[in-house]
C-alpha positions as CSV (number, residue, x, y, z in Angstrom):
1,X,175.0,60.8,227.2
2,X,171.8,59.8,226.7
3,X,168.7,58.2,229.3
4,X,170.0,54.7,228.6
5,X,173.3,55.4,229.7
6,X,172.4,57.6,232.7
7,X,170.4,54.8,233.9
8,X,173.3,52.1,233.8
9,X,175.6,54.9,235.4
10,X,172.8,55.6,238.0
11,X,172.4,51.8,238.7
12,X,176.0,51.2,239.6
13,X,176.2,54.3,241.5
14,X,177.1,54.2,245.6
15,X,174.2,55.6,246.5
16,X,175.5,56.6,250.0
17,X,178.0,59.0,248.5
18,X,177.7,62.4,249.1
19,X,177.7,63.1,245.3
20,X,175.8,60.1,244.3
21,X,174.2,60.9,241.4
22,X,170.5,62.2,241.6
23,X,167.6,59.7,240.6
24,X,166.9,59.6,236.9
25,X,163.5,61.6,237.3
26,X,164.9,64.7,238.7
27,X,168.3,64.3,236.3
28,X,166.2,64.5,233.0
29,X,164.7,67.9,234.5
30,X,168.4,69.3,235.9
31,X,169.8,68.2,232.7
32,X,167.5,70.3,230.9
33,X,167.4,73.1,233.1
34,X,171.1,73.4,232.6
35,X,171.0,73.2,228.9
36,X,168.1,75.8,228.6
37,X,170.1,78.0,230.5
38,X,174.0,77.5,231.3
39,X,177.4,77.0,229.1
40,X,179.5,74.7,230.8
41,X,183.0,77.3,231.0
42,X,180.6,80.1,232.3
43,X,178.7,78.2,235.4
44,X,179.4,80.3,238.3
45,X,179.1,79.0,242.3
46,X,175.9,81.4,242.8
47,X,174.1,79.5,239.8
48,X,175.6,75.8,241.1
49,X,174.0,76.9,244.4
50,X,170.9,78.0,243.3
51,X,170.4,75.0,241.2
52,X,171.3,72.8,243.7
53,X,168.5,74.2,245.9
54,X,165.9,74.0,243.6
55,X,166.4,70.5,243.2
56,X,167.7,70.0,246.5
57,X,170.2,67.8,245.5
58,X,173.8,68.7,247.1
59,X,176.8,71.0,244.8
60,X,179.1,67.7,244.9
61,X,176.3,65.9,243.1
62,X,175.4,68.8,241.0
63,X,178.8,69.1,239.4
64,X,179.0,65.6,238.6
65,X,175.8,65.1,236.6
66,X,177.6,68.6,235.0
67,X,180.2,66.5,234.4
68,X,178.2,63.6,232.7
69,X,176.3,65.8,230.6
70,X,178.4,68.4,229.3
71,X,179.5,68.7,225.7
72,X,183.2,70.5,226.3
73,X,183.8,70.3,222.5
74,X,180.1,72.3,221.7
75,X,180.6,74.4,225.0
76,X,177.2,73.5,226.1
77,X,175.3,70.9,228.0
78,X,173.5,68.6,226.7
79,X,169.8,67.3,227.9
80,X,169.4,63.6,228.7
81,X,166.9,62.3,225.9
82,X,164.8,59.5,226.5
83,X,165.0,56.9,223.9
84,X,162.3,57.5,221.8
85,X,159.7,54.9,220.4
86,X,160.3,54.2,217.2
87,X,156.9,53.7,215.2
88,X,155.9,50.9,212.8
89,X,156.2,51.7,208.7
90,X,153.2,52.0,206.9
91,X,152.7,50.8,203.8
92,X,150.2,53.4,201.9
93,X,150.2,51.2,198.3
């Protein structure tokens, strides 16, 4: 999943859930945070917990941006990129 998606997935969210999905700010940095340092099958609660705090976002919501940007097939997550600018070709003739 990339930013692009997230934010279409984050715009149709019910944000009064109680595992509505955090705001895309704080997603790009969980998202990274969780590739840096976790593998999907080996996430215990104690690291879901301590994550959750630091971002203070709740477990429910935690999990499902887990959910969103794991790569099962890989066993790893993967961070949400921002689409990146592509730049003008210059012509050096």
């Amino acid at each position: 999943m990339n930013y692009r998606e997230y934010l279409k997935r984050y715009r149709n969210d019910s944000h009064r859930r109680h595992d509505a999905l955090p705001e895309p700010g704080k997603a790009v940095l969980i998202a990274a945070e969780l590739s840096r340092r976790y593998a999907p099958d080996q996430i215990t609660i104690r690291s879901r917990v301590r994550l959750a705090q630091w971002f203070n976002i709740s477990i429910p919501a935690l999990i499902r941006l887990e959910h969103l940007v794991a790569n099962y097939h890989y066993h790893k997550f993967c961070p949400l990129k921002q689409a990146t600018i592509s730049l003008p070709k210059v012509d050096n003739r």
